[in-house]
C-alpha positions, 0 to 999 in steps of 0.5 A: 919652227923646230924640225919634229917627226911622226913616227909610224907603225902601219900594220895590215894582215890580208894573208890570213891562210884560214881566214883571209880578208881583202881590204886592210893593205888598202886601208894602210896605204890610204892611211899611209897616204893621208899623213904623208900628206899631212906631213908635208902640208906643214911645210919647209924650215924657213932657213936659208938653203934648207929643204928640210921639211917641218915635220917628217912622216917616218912610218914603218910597214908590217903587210901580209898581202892577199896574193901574188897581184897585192904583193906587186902592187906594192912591189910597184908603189916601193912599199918596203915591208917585213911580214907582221909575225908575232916577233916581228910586231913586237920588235917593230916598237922599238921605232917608237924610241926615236921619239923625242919629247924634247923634240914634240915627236909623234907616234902612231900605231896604225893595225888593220887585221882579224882581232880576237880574244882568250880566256883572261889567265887567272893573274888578270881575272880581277880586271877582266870582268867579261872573263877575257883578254882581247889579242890581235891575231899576228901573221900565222901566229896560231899556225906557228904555235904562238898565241895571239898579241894580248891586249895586255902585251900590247900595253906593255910595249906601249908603256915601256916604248913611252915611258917618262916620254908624255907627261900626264900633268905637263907643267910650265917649262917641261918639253911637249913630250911625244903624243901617241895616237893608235887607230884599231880597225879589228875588233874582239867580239859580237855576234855575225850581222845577220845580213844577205849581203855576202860582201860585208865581212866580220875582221874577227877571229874565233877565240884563241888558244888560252895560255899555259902560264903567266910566264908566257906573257910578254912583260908580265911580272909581279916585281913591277915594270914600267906597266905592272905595279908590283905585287904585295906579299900574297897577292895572286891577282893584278888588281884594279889600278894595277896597270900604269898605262902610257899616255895615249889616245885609241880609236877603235873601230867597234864597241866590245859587244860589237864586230868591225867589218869591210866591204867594197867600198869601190869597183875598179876596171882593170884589163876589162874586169870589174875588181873589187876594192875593199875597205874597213868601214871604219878606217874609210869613215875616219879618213873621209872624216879627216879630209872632209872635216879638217884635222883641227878637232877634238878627238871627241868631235872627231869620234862622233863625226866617224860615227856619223860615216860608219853608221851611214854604211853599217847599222851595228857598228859604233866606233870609240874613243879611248884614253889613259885620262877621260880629259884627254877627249878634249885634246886636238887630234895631234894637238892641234899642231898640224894644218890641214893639207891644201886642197890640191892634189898630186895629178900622174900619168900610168899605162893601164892595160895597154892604155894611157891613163891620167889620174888625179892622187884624190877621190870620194874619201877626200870629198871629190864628187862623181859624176851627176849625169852629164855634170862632171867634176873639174879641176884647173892645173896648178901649174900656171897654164890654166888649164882645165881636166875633167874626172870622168870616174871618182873612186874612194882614194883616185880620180881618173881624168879624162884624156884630153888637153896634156902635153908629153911634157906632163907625163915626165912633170912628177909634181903637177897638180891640180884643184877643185874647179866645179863639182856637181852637188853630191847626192846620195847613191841609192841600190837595189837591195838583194831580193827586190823584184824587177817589178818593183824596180821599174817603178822606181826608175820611171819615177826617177826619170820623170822626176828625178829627186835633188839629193839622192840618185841611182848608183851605176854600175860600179858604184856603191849605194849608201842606202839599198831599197827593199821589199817588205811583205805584209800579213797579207802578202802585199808587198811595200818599198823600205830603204835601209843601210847596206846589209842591214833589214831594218827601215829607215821609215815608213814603208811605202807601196808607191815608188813616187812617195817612197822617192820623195821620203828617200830625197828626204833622207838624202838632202838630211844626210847632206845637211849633216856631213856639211863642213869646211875642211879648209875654215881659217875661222878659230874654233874657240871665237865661239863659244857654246854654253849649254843647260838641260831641263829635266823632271820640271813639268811645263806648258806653253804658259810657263814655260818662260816662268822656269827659274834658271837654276832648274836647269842643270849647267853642263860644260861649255862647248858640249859634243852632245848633249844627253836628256832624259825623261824624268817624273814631276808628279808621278808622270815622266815629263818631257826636257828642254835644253837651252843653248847660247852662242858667244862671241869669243873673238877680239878681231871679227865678226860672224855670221850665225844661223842653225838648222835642227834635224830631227830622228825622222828626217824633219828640219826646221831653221827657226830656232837661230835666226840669221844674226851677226854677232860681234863688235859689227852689230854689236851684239855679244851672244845670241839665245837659241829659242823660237817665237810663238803667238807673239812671245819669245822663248830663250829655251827649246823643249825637246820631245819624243812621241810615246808611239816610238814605243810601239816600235820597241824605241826608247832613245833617238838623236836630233842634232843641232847643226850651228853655221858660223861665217864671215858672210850673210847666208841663208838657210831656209832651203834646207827646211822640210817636214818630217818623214811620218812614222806617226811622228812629226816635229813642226817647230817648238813641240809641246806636249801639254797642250844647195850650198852655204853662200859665204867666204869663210865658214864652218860647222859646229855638230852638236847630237841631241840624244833623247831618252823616254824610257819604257815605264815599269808596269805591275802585271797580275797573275793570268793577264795580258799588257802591252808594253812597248808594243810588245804583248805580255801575257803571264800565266795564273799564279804568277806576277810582277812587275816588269821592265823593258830596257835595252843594252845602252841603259844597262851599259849607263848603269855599268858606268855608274857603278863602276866608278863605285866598284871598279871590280864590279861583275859586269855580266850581271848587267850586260852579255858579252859580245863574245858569247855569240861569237859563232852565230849570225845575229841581229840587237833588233830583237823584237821589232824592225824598227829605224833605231838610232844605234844597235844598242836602242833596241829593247833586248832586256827584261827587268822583274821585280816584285815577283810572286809565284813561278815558271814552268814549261806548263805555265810559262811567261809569253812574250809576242814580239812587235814584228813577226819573225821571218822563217829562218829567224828565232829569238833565244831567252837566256839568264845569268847564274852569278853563283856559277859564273854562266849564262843559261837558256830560260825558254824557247821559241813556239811555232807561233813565234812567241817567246815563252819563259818556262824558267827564271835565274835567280836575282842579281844585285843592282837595278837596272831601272828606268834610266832615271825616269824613276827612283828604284826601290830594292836592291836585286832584280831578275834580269831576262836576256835575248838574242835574235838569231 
């Protein structure tokens, strides 16, 4: 095998004089870490005499450290580095021309720091729709006079660095070319979470300064370059498809509307102190997601499984793919040219505070378990003695062992190590939120004493809880148990006035959690020996009678191997009626035989095994494809209708996520331990619902993940003038002499209809539809407007209002009153604003009274477009009104 490299541009700014942060050197040396590591994995040149290394990590640091402490610690790991100025960054690309596309290098851009945005200079305004550029802010860039890196300067020095290097229509013959990957844990906008935890922070800076001419930006230039198309006589402006972007892929840690964050995401002890060690959410999730998941996926599976972590520590950030061809998403993270490192890990010997201390080069982000009581994880040396070390403590990226069993010989053995022995079930670490009463905690700790749950338990002190428990209070004062994610008030289920019950729901959620993030890392089994063939039913009435009498071509057949499946409810006969989907397993392999079951974990915590029985596929059983389907009253069904109980309404949700999780392995196995009853919210799944009427005992095997994404949009409803409705449990009440017809949405819909749009009218303005994130910049805020309500993602909540219709006006004396699904708390308001299209500006519509009702004294003209049902109907017209909130 040819000698290739992984060239690396490792960027992390703590040192921020006005703003600094605690967690991106550490997120620089864990990714630093994992692809050292990576690289090695993949071995030696098999050459007589050789010690080269098939791939070679060749990475480049720009750090700004915290402080004197951070600055020694990397002073003691040999970290050489130059400060991440604005020049030096620019400078650092050309490392990138090292790579070889004869060769099939790589490259990597690596940035952990404050992201930010300007105002888009006039030359980009055609291709700016928020009205901004996004920058990364340099190492005291703004202190110096200097303007942040734009995002266009950036794509220069992509494009310039790759240029002619990765062909976008590789051809039989041409070199492999250099694949470059950039990972972006900052983000450019939204609003601060509104949370009482003080440890989450926000990696954004306020807007920089604009610039003051087109001369000033890196690359610019209307003759053309390796990015810019050159300029036709008269033009002014860059135009839509004006830019020529290398080929790349990005992982991003946030969506524009939203913020990236770090927060501790482990307690270490040093000379007696507990210290705090932060980490980007996202970057921790991507590791974690790395090690425990294997390298060999597609960088779309990868994006959903991150999101999966991310969401698991933070309720308002979705991390994103992005790329110069949407069908790079199917490409292999690395195309698929890297084996994953072996599950054994370097063990090293230190003086920690006058102490020996022994530690393993491995922790919870590379699926290492902490201790469970007396239970601790072992690993046996490698070295041929046998001999078994226990972890007395597992941080994310370290264990520390225990002091017994080592020879003075190991301290000088540089390249001892050890792997996994036994490790105890990891359960889900539970806290208490800030707030909750010592009352209430004590409830809680006797039950877990006298019956201590199986997949979730208490963190100890040092540890950081993935789900905190709170307090709710009632209208009259009583006071409930809820449990939410860290920094986030909104709860996962119904709340609950015993600590018992709320255990057992809490369990629930545990052993759901545990089922999700089940994979092998180390699976041998080809990806591609099974295939999955999807189809989708929407908008055909059916009952249990006919359900098996709908013709195949109603359903609509969607790409093979699909990384989620999207349905939506649509109208048969003027009423929305719910989808189906059908789901096939085929044997793709020549050589073996497998093993096959799944497991459907609903949006309320519920699993049920009964839609896959166990079954072989392959020339052993002979048996080619299997039918997820289920059995009733004596009949089989080869389809699986999916619902979504109207009552998620009354709590302001319009879309949730079931997942369907696919086990594929060598062995027989069993899934029925997994099976449990949803966690009531009024909503319960118990096997196929019509609306009419431990561990995976096998030698090889892996996972396939596939989300089940279920839209039931709110229905418009044609109010009159002087009357109430409730609509999506929100009460509406209009004043005499004014109506229309009303339509609650929320952001995920605008941004569907966004995307449909643009591929019409790629200039399209995008603020008709969808606020910028940046326009609350300055505020803490919060997309569960409304309700406090478990929505699947930050965009689920309703938070727009859609008027067509409309006949008669608004005034401060005759306003429209919207009474919102939960009170809100005392420090809290929600802010009606609309969009001038002429003017180019949002503006206030009303205001909030001390009753907590939103009331509408104004409207904003119509805008072109609407926004609609997300399908569940045809929209007549061409413009509506479109009402925006906020919570603050």
């Amino acid at each position: 095998m040819p000698r290739k490299n992984l060239y690396a541009i490792l960027i992390g700014i703590n040192g921020y004089r006005r703003s600094p942060l605690e967690g991106c050197i550490n997120d620089v040396l864990a990714i630093n870490d994992y692809f050292e590591r990576l690289c090695k994995a993949q071995g030696k040149i098999e050459e007589p005499d050789s010690e080269a290394e098939v791939m070679r990590w060749k990475p480049v640091f720009l750090l700004a450290p915290l402080d004197e402490e951070e600055a020694r610690m990397l002073k003691d790991r040999k970290i050489r580095y130059t400060e991440p100025t604005r020049e030096n960054i620019i400078k650092a690309f050309d490392h990138f021309n090292k790579a070889k596309p004869k060769r099939g290098d790589f490259a990597l851009l690596y940035y952990s720091g404050h992201g930010s945005f300007i105002e888009a200079p006039e030359a980009f305004a055609d291709i700016s729709p928020q009205g901004v550029l996004q920058t990364l802010v340099c190492y005291n860039n703004r202190e110096s006079g200097q303007h942040d890196l734009l995002d266009k300067e950036l794509g220069y020095l992509i494009a310039k660095a790759f240029h002619g290097k990765a062909s976008f229509e590789r051809k039989e013959g041409d070199p492999p070319g250099v694949h470059f990957l950039s990972v972006m844990d900052c983000c450019f906008s939204g609003s601060n979470t509104r949370s009482d935890e003080q440890d989450i922070k926000a990696r954004m800076e306020k807007a920089g300064p604009a610039i003051s001419g087109e001369d000033k930006i890196l690359g610019f230039s209307k003759e053309g370059n390796e990015f810019y198309v050159k300029f036709t006589e008269g033009q002014k402006r860059v135009q839509p498809g004006g830019l020529m972007h290398a080929r790349y892929v990005n992982l991003s840690a946030a969506r524009d509307s939203e913020k990236s964050h770090e927060k501790t995401l482990d307690v270490v002890v040093e000379q007696g102190k507990a210290r705090k060690k932060k980490h980007g959410i996202f970057t921790y999730s991507l590791l974690k997601t790395l090690e425990q998941g294997g390298s060999r996926i597609s960088y779309r599976e990868l994006i959903r499984r991150v999101e999966m972590e991310v969401r698991s520590n933070i309720d308002d950030q979705i991390p994103i793919l992005g790329m110069s061809q949407a069908q790079d998403d199917n490409q292999f993270f690395l195309r698929s040219e890297f084996a994953p490192p072996k599950r054994e890990f370097e063990v090293g010997f230190r003086m920690r505070d006058g102490r020996e201390e022994w530690f393993l080069n491995a922790g919870i982000i590379q699926g290492i378990a902490p201790p469970a009581g007396e239970v601790l994880t072992s690993f046996k040396l490698t070295d041929g003695s046998e001999r078994i070390v226990k972890a007395k403590e597992v941080r994310s990226t370290e264990s520390i062992l225990e002091n017994k069993g080592w020879t003075e010989a190991d301290k000088e053995h540089r390249l001892l190590q050890a792997a996994i022995h036994e490790m105890p079930f990891p359960k889900i670490l539970l806290g208490y939120g800030k707030g909750l009463p010592e009352a209430m905690k004590l409830p809680i700790e006797e039950a877990m004493e006298k019956s201590p749950p199986q997949y979730v338990r208490l963190a100890k002190e040092g540890e950081v809880p993935e789900y905190e428990i709170r307090a709710i209070t009632d209208q009259q004062k009583e006071q409930s148990y809820i449990l939410t994610r860290p920094g986030s008030e909104i709860p996962l289920f119904l709340r609950s006035d015993s600590a018992r019950n709320f255990l057992s729901d809490a369990d629930k959620v545990g052993k759901w959690e545990s089922v999700l993030r089940m994979s092998n890392p180390d699976t041998e089994i080809p990806r591609n020996d099974i295939i999955i063939e999807a189809k989708k039913l929407e908008g055909v009435k059916f009952s249990l009678r006919d359900f098996n009498q709908i013709a195949s071509e109603r359903y609509e057949t969607l790409p093979d191997d699909p990384d989620v499946i999207t349905v939506t409810y649509k109208k048969d006969g003027g009423k929305p009626v719910q989808p189906a989907i059908k789901l096939r397993l085929v044997h793709n392999s020549d050589f073996d035989s497998y093993w096959v079951g799944g497991l459907y974990l609903d949006s309320q915590f519920g699993i049920t095994h009964e839609y896959l029985p166990i079954r072989q596929l392959g020339e052993a059983n002979e048996l080619y494809h299997l039918d997820m389907g289920f059995q009733y009253a004596g009949k089989s069904f080869d389809a699986i209708p999916l619902s979504m109980n109207s009552r998620y309404h009354d709590f302001g949700i319009t879309e949730t996520t079931d997942y369907i999780i696919l086990y594929i392995a060598r062995h027989r196995f069993s899934l029925e331990q997994y099976k449990q009853e949803a966690i009531p919210l009024d909503v319960t799944r118990k096997g196929a619902l019509f609306e009419d009427g431990g561990e995976v005992n096998t030698d090889d095997w892996f996972t396939i993940k596939i989300p089940i994404h279920i839209i039931r949009p709110l229905e418009k409803v044609q109010v009159a003038a002087g009357s109430a409705a409730i609509i999506g449990g929100l009460s509406l009440r209009t004043p005499p002499g004014f109506s229309a017809a009303f339509q609650f949405t929320n952001r995920a819909s605008a941004g569907r209809k966004v995307e449909k749009l643009l591929e019409e009218n790629p200039g399209l303005q995008q603020k008709i539809f969808l606020p910028p994130g940046h326009l609350w910049e300055s505020t803490q805020g919060s997309e569960a407007v409304f309700f406090r309500s478990p929505a699947m993602r930050p965009d689920h909540h309703i938070s727009i209002l859609e008027l067509t219709d409309i006949a008669g006006h608004l005034s401060a004396d005759a306003p429209l009153s919207i009474t919102p699904g939960h009170p809100l708390a005392d420090n809290e308001a929600i802010l009606p604003f609309g969009y001038d299209a002429q003017k180019g500006h949002y503006f206030p519509i009303g205001h909030i009274d001390e009753r907590g009702e939103v009331l509408i004294t104004r409207l904003p003209g119509p805008t072109a477009g609407i926004i609609g049902g997300d399908g569940i109907q045809e929209e007549e017209g061409d413009s509506s009104v479109k009402l925006f909130f906020h919570k603050v």
